[in-house]
LOTI-503443 format. One record per residue: residue in three letters; x, y, z of N, C-alpha, C in turn. Coordinates in steps of 0.05 Angstrom, whole numbers, padded with zeros to 5 digits, always signed. Example, Ala and Ser with C-alpha at 12.3 -4.5 7.8 and 13.67 -1.06 7.14 Angstrom:
<recs>
ALA+00264-00114+00156+00246-00090+00156+00264-00066+00156;SER+00257-00045+00142+00273-00021+00143+00258+00001+00157;
</recs>
This chain:
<recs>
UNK-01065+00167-00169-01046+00170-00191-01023+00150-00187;UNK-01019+00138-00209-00999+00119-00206-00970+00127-00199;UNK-00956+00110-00196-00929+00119-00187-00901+00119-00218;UNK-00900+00147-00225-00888+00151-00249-00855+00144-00248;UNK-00856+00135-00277-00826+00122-00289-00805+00125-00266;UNK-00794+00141-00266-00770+00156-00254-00767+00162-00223;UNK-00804+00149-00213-00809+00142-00188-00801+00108-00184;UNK-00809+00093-00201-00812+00075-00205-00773+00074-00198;UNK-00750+00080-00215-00728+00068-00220-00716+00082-00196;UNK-00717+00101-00181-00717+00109-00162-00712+00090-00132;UNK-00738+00075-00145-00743+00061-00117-00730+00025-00122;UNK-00725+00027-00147-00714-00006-00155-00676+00002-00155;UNK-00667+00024-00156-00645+00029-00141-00638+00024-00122;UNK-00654+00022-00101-00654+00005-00076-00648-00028-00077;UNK-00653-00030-00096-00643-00062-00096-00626-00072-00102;UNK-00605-00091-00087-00577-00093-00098-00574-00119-00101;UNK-00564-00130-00122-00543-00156-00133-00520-00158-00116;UNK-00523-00169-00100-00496-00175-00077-00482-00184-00098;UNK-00478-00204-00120-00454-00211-00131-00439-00199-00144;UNK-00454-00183-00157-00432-00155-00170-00430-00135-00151;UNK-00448-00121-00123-00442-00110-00119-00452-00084-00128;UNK-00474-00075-00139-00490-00061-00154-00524-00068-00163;UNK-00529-00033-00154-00561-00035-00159-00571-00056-00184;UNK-00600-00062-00185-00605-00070-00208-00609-00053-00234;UNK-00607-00024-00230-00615-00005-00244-00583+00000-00260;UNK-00563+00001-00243-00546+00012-00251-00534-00014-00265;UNK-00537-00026-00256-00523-00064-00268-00534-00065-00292;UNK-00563-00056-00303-00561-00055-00329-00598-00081-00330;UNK-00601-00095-00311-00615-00107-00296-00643-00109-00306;UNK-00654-00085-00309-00683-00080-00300-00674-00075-00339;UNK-00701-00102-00360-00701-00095-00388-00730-00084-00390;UNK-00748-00088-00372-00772-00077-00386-00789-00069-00358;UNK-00801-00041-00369-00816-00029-00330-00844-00022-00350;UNK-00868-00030-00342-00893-00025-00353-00915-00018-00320;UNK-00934+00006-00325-00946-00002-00303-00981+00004-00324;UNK-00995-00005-00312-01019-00012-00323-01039+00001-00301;UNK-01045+00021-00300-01062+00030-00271-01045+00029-00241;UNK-01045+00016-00222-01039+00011-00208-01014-00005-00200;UNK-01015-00028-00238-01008-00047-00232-00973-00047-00235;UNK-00955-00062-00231-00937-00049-00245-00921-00091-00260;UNK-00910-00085-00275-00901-00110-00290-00868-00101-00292;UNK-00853-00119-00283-00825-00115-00293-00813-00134-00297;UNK-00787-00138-00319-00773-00162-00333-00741-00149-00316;UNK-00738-00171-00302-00713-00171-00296-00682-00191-00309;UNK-00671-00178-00314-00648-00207-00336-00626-00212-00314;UNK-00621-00239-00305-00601-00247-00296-00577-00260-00315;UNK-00554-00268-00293-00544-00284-00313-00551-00314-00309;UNK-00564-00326-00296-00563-00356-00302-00595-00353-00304;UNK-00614-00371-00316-00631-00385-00300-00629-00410-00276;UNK-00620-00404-00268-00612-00421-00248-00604-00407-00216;UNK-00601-00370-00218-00595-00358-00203-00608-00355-00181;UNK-00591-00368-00161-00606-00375-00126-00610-00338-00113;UNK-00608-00317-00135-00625-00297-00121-00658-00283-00142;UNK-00668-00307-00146-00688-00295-00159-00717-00289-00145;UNK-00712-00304-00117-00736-00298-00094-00728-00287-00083;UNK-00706-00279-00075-00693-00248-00067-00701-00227-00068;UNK-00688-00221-00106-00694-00204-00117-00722-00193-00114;UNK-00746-00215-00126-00768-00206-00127-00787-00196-00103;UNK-00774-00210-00080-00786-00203-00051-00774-00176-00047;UNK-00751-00157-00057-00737-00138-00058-00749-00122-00065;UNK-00756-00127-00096-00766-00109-00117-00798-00099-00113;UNK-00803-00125-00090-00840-00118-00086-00839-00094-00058;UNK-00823-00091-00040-00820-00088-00021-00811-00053-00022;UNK-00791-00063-00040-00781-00025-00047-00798-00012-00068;UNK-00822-00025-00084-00839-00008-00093-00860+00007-00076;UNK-00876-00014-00056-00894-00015-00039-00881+00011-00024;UNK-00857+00008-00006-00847+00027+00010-00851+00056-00008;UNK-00839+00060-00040-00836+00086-00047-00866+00087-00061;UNK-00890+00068-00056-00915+00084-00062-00926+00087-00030;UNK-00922+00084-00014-00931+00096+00019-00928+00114+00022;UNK-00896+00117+00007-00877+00159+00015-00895+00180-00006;UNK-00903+00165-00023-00913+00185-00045-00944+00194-00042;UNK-00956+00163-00020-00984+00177-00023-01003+00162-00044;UNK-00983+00132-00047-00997+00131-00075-00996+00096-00071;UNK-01016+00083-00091-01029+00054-00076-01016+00039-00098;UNK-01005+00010-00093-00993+00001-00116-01002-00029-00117;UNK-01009-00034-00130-01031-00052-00139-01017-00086-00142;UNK-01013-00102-00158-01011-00129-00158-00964-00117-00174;UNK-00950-00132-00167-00922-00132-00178-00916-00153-00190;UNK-00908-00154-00214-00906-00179-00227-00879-00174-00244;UNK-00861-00193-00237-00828-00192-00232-00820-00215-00258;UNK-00815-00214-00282-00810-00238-00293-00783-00236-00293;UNK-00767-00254-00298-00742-00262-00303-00732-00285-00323;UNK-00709-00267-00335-00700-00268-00356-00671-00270-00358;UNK-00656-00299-00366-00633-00298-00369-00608-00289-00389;UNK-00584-00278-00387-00569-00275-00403-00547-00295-00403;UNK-00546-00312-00419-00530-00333-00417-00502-00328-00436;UNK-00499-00307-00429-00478-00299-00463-00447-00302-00432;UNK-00430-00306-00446-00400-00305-00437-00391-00267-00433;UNK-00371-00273-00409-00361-00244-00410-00349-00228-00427;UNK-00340-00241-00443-00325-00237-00478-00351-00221-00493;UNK-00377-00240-00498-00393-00232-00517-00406-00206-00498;UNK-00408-00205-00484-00423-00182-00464-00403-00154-00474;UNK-00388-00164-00468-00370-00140-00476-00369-00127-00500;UNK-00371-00151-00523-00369-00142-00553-00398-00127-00559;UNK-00416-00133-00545-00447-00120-00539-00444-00101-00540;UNK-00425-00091-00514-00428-00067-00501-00411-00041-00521;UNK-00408-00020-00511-00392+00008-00515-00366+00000-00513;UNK-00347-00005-00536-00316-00004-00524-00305+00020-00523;UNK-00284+00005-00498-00260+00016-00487-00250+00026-00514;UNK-00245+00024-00528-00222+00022-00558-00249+00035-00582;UNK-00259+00046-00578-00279+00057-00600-00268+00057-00633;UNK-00237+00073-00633-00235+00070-00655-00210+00052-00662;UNK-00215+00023-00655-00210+00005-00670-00224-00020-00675;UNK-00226-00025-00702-00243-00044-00721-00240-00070-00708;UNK-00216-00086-00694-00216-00113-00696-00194-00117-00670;UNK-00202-00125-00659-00182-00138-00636-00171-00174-00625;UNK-00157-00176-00639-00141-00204-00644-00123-00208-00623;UNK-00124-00230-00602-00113-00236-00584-00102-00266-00594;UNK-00067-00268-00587-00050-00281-00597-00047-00304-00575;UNK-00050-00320-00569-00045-00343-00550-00030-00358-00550;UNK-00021-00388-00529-00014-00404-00530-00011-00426-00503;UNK-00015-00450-00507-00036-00457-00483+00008-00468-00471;UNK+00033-00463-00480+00054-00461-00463+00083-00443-00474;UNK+00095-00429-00465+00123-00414-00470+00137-00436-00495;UNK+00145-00410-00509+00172-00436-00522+00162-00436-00554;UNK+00136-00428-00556+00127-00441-00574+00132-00419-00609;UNK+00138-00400-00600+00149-00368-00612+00117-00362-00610;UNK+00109-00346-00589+00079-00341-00590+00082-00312-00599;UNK+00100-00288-00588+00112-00269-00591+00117-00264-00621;UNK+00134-00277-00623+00140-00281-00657+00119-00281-00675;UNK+00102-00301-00667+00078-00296-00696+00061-00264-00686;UNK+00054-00264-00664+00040-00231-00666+00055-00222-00684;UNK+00079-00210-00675+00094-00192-00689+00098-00194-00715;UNK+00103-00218-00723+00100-00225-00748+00068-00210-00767;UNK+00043-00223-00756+00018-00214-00761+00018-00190-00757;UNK+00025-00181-00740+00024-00150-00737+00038-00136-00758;UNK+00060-00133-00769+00075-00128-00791+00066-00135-00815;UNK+00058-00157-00813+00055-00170-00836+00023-00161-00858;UNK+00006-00155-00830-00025-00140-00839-00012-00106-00848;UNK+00009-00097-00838+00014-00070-00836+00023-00064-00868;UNK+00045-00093-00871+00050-00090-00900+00026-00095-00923;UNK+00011-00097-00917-00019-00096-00933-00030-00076-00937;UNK-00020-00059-00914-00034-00026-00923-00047-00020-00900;UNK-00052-00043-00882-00078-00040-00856-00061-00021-00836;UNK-00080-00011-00818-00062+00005-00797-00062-00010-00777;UNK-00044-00022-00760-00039-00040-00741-00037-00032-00719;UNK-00035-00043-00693-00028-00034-00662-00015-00064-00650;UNK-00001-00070-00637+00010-00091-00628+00006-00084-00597;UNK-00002-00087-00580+00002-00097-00552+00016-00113-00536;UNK+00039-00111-00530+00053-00126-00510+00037-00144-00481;UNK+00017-00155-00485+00002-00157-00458+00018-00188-00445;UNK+00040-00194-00459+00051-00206-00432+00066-00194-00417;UNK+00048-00189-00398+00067-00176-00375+00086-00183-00353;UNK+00082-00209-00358+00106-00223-00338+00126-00232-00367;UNK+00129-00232-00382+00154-00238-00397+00149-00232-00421;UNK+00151-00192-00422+00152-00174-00442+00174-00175-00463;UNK+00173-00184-00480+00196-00188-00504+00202-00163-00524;UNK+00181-00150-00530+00169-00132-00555+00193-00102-00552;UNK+00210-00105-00536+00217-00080-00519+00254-00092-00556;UNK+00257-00117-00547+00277-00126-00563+00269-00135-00585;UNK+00246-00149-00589+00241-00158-00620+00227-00139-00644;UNK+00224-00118-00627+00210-00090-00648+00240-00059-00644;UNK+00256-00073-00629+00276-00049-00623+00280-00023-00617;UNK+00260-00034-00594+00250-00012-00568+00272+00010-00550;UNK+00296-00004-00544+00307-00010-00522+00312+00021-00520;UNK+00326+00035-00552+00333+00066-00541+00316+00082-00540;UNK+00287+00078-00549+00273+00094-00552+00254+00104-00527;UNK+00247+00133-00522+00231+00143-00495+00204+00139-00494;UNK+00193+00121-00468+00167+00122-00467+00154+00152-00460;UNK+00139+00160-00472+00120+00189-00476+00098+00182-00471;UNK+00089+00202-00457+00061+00203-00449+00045+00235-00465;UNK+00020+00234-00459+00002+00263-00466-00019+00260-00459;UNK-00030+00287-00448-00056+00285-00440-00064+00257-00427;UNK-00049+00253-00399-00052+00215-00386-00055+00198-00404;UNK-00051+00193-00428-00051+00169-00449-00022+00162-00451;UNK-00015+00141-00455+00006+00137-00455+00007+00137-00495;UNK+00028+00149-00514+00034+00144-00535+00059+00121-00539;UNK+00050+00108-00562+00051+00087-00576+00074+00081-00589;UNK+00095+00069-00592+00127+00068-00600+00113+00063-00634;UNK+00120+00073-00653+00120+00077-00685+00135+00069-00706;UNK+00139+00042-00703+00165+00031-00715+00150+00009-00734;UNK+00170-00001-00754+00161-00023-00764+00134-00015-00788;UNK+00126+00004-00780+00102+00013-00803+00079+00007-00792;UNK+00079+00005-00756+00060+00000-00737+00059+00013-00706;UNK+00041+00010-00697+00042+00022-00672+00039-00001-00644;UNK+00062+00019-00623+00060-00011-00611+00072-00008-00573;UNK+00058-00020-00564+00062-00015-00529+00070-00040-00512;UNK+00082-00039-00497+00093-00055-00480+00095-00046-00450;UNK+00087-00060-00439+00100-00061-00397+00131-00063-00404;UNK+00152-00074-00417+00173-00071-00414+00187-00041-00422;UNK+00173-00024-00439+00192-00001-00430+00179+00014-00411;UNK+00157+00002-00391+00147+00022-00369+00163+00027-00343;UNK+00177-00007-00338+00196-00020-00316+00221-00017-00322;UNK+00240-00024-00302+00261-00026-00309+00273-00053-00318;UNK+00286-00060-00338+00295-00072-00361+00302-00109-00345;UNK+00305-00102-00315+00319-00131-00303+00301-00141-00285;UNK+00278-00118-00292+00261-00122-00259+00241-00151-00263;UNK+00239-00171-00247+00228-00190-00238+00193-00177-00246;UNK+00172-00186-00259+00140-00173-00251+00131-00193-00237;UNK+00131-00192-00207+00118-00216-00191+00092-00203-00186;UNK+00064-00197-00209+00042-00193-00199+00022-00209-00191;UNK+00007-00204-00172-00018-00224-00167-00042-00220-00186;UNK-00061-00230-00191-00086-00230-00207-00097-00192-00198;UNK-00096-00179-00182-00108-00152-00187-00094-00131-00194;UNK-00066-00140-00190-00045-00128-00202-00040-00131-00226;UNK-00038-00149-00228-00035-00160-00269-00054-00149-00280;UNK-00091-00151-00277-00114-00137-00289-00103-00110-00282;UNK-00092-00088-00267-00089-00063-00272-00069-00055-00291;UNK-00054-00069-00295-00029-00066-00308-00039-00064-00346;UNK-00050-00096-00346-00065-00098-00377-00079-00078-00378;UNK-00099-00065-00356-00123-00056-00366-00101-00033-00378;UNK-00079-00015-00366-00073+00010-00370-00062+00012-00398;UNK-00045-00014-00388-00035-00009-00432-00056-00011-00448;UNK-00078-00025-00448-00094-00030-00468-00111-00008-00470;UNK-00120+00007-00445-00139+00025-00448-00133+00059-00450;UNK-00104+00058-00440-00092+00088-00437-00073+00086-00453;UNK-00066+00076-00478-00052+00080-00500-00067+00090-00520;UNK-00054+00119-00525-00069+00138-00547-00063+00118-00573;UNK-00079+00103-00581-00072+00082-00608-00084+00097-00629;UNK-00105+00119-00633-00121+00126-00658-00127+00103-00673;UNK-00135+00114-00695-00152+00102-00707-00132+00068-00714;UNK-00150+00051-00718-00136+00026-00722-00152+00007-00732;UNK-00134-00010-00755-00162-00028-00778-00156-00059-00751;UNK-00136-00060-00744-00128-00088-00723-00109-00078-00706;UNK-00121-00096-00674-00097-00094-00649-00098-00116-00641;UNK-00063-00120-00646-00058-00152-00639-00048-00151-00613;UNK-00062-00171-00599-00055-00173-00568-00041-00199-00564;UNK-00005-00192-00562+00007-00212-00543-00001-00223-00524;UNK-00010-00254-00507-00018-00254-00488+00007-00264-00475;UNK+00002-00271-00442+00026-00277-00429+00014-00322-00441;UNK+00032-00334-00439+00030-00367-00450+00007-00372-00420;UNK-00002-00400-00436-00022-00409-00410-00044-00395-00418;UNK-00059-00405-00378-00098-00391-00381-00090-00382-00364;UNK-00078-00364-00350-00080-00344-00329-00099-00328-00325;UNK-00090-00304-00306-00106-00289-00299-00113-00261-00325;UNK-00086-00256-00341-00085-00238-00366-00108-00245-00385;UNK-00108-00265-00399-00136-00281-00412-00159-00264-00416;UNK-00164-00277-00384-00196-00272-00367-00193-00237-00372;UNK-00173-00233-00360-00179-00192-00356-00188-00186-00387;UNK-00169-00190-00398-00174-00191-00437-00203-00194-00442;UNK-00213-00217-00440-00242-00218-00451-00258-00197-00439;UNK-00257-00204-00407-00270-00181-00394-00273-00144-00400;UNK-00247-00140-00409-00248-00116-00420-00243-00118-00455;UNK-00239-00118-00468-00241-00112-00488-00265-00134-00514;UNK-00270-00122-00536-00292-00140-00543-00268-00148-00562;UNK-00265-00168-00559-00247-00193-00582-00258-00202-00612;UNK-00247-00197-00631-00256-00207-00652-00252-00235-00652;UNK-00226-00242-00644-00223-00275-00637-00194-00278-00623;UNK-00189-00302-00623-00163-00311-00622-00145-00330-00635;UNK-00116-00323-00637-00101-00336-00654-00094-00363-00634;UNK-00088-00382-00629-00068-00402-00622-00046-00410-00629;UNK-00024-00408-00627+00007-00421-00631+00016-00448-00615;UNK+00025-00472-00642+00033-00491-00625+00055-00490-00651;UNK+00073-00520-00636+00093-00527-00655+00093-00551-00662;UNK+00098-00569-00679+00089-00597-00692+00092-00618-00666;UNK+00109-00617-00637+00096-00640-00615+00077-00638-00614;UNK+00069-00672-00602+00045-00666-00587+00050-00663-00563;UNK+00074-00654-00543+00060-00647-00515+00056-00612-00526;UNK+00066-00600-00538+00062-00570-00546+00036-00571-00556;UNK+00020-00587-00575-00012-00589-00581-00035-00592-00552;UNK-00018-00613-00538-00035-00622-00507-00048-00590-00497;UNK-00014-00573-00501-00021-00551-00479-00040-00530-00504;UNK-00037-00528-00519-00050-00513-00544-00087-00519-00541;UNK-00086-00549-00542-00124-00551-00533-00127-00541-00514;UNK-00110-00535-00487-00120-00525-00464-00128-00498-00468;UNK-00111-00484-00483-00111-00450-00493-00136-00455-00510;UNK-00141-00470-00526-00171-00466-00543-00195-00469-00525;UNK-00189-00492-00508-00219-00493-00494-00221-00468-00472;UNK-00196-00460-00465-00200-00436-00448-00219-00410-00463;UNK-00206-00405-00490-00223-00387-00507-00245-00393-00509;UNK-00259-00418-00506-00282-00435-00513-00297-00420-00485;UNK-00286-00422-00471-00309-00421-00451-00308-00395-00443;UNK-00288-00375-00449-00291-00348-00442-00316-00333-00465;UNK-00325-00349-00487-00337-00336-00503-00321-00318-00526;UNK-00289-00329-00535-00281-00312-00554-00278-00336-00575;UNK-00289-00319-00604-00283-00339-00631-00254-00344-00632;UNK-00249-00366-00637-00229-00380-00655-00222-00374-00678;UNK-00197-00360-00689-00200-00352-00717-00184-00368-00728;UNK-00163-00381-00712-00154-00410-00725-00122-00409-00710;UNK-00114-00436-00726-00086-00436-00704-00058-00437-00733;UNK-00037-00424-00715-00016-00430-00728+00001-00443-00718;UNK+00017-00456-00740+00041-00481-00733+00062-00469-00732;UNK+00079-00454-00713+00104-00441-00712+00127-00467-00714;UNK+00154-00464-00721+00171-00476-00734+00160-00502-00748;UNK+00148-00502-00766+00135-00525-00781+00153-00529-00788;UNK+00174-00531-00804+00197-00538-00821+00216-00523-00828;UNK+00231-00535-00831+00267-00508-00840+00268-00510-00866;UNK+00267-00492-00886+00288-00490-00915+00303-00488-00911;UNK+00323-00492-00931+00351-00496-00926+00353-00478-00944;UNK+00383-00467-00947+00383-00447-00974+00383-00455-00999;UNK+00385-00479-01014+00379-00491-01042+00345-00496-01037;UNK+00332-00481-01023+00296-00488-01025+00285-00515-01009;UNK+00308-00533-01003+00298-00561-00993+00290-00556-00967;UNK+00260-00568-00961+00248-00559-00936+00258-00589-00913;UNK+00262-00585-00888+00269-00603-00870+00245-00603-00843;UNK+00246-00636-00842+00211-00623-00814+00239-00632-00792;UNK+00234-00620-00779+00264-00621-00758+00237-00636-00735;UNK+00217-00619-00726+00197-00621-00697+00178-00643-00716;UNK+00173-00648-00738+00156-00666-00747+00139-00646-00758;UNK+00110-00650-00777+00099-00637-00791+00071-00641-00798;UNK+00054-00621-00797+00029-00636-00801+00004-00633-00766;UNK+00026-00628-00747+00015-00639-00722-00003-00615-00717;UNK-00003-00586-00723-00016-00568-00717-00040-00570-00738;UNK-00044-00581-00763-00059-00583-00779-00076-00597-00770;UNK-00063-00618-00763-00087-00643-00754-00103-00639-00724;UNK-00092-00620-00704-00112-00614-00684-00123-00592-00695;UNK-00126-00572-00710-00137-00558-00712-00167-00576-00727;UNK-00165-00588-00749-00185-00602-00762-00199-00615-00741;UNK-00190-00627-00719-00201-00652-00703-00212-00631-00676;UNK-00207-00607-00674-00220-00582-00655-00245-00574-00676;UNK-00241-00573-00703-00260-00565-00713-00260-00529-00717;UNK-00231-00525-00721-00224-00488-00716-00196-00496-00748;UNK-00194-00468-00760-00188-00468-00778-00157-00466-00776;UNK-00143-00475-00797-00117-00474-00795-00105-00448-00814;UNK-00098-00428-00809-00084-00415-00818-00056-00413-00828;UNK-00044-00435-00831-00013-00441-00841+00004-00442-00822;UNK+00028-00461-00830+00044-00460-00815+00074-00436-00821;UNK+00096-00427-00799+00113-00422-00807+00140-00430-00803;UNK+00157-00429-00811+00181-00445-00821+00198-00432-00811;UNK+00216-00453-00788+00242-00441-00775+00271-00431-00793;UNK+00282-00413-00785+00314-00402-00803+00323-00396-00778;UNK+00349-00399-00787+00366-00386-00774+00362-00345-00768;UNK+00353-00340-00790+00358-00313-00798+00335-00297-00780;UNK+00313-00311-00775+00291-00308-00759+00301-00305-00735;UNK+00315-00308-00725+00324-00309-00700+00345-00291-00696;UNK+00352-00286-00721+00365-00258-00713+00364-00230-00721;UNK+00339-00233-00734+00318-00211-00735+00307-00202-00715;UNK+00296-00225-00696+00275-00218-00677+00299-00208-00653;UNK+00325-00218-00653+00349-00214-00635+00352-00175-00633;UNK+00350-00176-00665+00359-00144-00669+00338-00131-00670;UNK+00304-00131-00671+00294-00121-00677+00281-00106-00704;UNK+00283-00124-00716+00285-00113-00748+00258-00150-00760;UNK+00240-00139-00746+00219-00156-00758+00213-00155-00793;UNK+00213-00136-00800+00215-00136-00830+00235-00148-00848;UNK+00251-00151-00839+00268-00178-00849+00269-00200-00851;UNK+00234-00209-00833+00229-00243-00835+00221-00239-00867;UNK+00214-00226-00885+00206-00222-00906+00235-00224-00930;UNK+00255-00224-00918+00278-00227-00932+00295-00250-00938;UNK+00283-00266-00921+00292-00290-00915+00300-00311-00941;UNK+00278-00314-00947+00279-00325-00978+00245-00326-00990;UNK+00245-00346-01017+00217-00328-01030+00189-00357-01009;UNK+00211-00378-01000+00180-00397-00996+00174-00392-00967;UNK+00194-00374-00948+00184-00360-00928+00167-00335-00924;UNK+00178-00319-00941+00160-00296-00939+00126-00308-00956;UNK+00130-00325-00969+00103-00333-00980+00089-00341-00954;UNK+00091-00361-00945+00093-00379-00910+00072-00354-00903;UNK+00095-00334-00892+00082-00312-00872+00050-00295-00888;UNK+00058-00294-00912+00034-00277-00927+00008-00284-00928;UNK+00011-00321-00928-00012-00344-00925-00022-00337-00900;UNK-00007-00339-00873-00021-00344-00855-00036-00314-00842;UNK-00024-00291-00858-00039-00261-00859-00055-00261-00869;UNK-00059-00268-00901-00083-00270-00907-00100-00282-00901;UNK-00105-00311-00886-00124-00331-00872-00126-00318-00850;UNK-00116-00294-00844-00126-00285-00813-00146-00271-00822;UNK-00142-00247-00840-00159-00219-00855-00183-00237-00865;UNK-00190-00268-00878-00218-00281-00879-00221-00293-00856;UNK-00207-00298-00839-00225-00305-00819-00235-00288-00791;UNK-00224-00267-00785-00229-00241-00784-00254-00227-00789;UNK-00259-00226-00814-00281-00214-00826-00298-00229-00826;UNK-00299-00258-00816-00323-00269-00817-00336-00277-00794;UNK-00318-00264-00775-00319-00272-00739-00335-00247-00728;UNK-00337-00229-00749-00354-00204-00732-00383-00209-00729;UNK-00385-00211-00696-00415-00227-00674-00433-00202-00698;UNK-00455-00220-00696-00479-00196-00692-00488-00183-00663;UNK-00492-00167-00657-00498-00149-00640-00528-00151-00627;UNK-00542-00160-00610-00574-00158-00606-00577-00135-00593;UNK-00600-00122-00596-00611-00103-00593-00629-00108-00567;UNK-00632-00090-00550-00655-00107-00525-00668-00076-00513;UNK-00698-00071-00517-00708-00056-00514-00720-00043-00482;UNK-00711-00021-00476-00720-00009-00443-00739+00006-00447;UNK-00754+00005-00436-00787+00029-00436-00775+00038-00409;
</recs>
């Protein structure tokens, strides 16, 4: 009698992926187990074709079957090991998988490949700005080394609460919204290293009671750090925004932030031009940084441009006081500005949702 299913995964538990650190069973590993009489056939998926443990593995996989048909009493006939790669990015693996965040629809991560550029500013902006549409929003503070959201959403008096180990969500603005800066104290230095930083993100992102949510916009910290990488890794991304400002050394560092997304496996949903130009108060627009420069790398990346927005004075002291709903007050060819580059997010958004493959286990 042959050696049944649950004998079979039993004994391929025994075999471990030194690079993760986990069985092949539990890794997710083993896509197809067939035995034919005696015989037994199995499809194993790595991630490269190219993976220097695939005579390993299979010298493994022949060795711990053989062993658990000796114990049983039972003869095991020819083992035939195929292998099969998964070439998908840690981003798309994720969006595959079961999220962390079940009930929210779209997860938008805000970038920028250097500081300076108001990266902060346009989340919040987007974030508000989808909220005034009717959507239900979540904003994430995930720069954790230089948390802003605590002053530009007007945090500062309000008590961080927890329930049931979730941390709840500050409610302001006509959105919901979390930060590392009201977790710390208000002056404290965050000198974390790369496993400290991933515990930190993972907690706001994953232990904030957010409910239900149509978009969660994720602040990132500027640059490709180590925040980024944790990001893709845990959460499945609908895409990412980019922020530059009409230089080109601010565009230089901006491609760096796109090709970083490029190779983590997260869509591009397009870039915005933060201070593209000043109105003045008779309507006359001024390019103070020059104009045009975020348009034209976006076209020449081949990723979409979602609009630019326009520096004021008044913007700056909105975001000073906390009173983001006021970028909307500004005057009528700004708040238009902001509504453009919300709406070019909501189509490009909806058109970034991966298909999902299906992959069958017997």
């Amino acid at each position: 009698m042959p050696l049944q299913p649950s004998q079979l995964r039993n004994a391929l538990a025994t075999v471990m992926e030194t690079d993760i650190g986990k069985d092949i069973v539990t890794a997710g590993m083993v896509k197809d187990l067939q035995c034919e009489g005696d015989d037994i056939s199995i499809e194993i998926q790595l991630s490269s074709n190219e993976s220097p443990l695939r005579e390993t593995i299979r010298k493994q996989i022949e060795a711990a079957l053989r062993s658990a048909g000796q114990e049983m009493g039972e003869g095991v006939g020819a083992v035939n090991v195929k292998f099969t790669a998964d070439v998908r990015t840690a981003n798309e693996r994720v969006r595959d998988d079961t999220s962390p965040l079940p009930n929210v629809k779209k997860i938008i991560a805000v970038g920028a490949g250097k500081g300076g550029v108001g990266k902060s500013t346009v989340a919040t902006l987007l974030a508000v700005g989808l909220a005034k549409q009717g959507e239900k929003v979540g904003l994430l503070d995930g720069d954790i080394y230089g948390p802003s959201m605590t002053t530009m959403l007007g945090l500062q008096k309000l008590e961080s609460k927890a329930e049931e180990n979730q941390l709840l969500p500050f409610e302001v603005h006509g959105i919901k919204a979390m930060t590392i800066g009201k977790l710390v104290e208000p002056d404290r230095a965050l000198i974390w290293r790369g496993p400290r930083a991933h515990s930190a993100f993972k907690q706001l992102a994953t232990q904030t009671s957010w409910g239900e949510l149509d978009y969660l916009i994720v602040d990132l910290p500027p640059g490709t750090g180590d925040v980024p990488l944790s990001l893709t890794q845990l959460l499945p991304l609908t895409g990412a925004v980019i922020v530059c400002t009409p230089q080109v050394v601010a565009q230089d560092d901006a491609r760096r932030a796109v090709r970083m997304f490029e190779q983590l496996g997260v869509p591009l949903l397009g870039l915005v031009e933060n201070m593209s130009y000043f109105v003045a108060d008779d309507g006359k627009e001024y390019d103070i940084f020059g104009r045009g420069g975020g348009e034209q790398m976006a076209a020449s990346m081949n990723i979409d441009y979602l609009g630019g927005i326009p520096i004021h004075p008044e913007m700056r002291i909105a975001a000073d006081t906390g009173e983001p709903l006021k970028y909307w007050e500004i005057n009528e060819t700004m708040s238009k500005a902001f509504d453009e580059v919300c709406n070019n997010l909501v189509k490009a958004a909806s058109l970034s949702e991966p298909d999902r493959p299906t992959m069958n286990i017997h």
